[in-house]
C-alpha positions as CSV (number, residue, x, y, z in Angstrom):
1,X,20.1,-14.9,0.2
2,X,19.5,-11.4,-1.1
3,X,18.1,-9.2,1.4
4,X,16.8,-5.6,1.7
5,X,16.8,-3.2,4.9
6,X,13.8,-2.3,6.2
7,X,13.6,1.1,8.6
8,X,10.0,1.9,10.2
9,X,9.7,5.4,12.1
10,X,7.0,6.9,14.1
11,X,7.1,9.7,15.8
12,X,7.8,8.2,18.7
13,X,11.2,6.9,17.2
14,X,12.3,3.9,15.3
15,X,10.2,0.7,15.8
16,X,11.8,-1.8,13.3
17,X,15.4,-1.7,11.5
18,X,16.5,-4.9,10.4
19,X,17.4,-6.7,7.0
20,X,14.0,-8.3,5.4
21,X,13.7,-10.9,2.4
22,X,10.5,-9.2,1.2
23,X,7.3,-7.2,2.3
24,X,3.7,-6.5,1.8
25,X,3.0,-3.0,2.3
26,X,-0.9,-1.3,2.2
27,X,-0.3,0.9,-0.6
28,X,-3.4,4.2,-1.4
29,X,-3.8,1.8,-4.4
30,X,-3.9,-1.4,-3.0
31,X,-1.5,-3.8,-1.3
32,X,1.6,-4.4,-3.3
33,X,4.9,-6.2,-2.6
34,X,8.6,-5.5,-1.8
35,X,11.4,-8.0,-2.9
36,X,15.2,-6.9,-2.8
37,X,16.3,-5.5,-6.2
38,X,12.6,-4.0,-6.5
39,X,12.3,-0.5,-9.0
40,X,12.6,3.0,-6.7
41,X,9.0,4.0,-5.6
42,X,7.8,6.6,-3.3
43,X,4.1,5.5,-2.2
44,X,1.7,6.5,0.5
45,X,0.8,4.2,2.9
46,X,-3.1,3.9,4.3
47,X,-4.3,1.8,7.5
48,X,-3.5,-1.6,6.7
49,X,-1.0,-4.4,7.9
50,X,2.7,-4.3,7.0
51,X,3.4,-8.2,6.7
52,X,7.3,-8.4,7.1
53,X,9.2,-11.9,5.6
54,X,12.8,-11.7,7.7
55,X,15.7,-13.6,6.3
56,X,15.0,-16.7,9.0
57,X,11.6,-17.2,7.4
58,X,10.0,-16.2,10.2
59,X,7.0,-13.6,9.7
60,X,6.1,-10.1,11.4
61,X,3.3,-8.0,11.2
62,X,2.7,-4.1,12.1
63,X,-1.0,-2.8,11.9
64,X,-0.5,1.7,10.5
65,X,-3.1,3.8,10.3
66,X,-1.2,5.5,7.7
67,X,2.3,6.7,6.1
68,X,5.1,7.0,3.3
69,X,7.0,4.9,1.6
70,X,10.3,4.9,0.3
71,X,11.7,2.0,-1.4
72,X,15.1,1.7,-3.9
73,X,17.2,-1.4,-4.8
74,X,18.6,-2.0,-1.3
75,X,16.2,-0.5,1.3
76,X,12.4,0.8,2.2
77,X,12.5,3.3,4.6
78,X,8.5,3.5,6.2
79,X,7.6,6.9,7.6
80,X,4.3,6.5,10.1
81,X,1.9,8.0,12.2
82,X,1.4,5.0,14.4
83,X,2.1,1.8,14.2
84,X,1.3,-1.6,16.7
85,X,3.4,-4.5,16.5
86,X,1.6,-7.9,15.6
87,X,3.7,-10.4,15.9
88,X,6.3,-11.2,19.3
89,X,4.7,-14.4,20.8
90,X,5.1,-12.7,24.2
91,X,2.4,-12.0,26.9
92,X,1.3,-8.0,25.2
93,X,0.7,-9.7,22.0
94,X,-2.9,-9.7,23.2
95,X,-3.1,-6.1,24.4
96,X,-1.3,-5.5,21.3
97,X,-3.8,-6.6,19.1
98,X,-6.7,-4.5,20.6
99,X,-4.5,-1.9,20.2
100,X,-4.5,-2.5,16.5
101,X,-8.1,-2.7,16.6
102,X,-8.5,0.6,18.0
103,X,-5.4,2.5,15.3
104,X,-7.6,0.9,12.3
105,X,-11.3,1.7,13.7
106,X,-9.7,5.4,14.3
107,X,-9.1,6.3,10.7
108,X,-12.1,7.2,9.7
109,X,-12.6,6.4,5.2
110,X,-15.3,4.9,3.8
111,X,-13.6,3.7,1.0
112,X,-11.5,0.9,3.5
113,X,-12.7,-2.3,4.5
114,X,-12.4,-1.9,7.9
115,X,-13.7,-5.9,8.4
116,X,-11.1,-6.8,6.1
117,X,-8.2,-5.3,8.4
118,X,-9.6,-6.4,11.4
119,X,-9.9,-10.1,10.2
120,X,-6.0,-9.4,9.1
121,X,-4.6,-8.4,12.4
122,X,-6.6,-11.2,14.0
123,X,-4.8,-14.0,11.7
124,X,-1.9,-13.1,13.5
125,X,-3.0,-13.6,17.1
């Protein structure tokens, strides 16, 4: 199975560096995805939900309030403000997604639809 790298950074360091089968990434212009082999890109990023695919099927999710992306053939290398992890299964999952909550209700545009987000992070609680 083809596979792409995926590198997340924050200030606060690295959050997520791991090999990905594709992603869905909350483009200025929309959502739009990321398969292995996909054209070089450099996009911003506004608040949204990264949905991650790894290359066990299993899904991950990371609410941003925004960001840059760099994508090429082999690897997408995501460049943060702040970012909450969604997905774990363990017992901050919970506090996790408040958190979210509070990273998308703190960007303040009236062009998002902030209902839309929340009911996003919520899917994956």
């Amino acid at each position: 199975m083809e596979s792409l790298r995926l590198s997340i950074v924050t200030p606060s360091g690295e959050i997520f560096d791991e090999d990905v089968a594709s992603l869905t990434l909350p483009g200025k212009e929309g959502e739009f995805g990321v398969l292995p082999r996909h054209a070089s890109l450099v996009s911003s990023l506004t608040v949204g939900v990264i949905v991650i695919e790894k290359t066990d099927k299993t899904t991950e999710a990371v609410a941003i309030n925004w960001g840059y992306a760099s994508v090429d053939e082999r690897s997408v290398s995501l460049l943060v403000d702040s970012a909450v992890s969604l997905s774990g299964g363990d017992t901050t999952t919970g506090a996790n997604l408040e958190k979210a909550k509070e990273l998308v209700n703190s960007v303040q545009n009236s062009n998002l639809s902030i209902a839309s987000i929340e009911s996003k992070i919520s899917s994956f609680g």
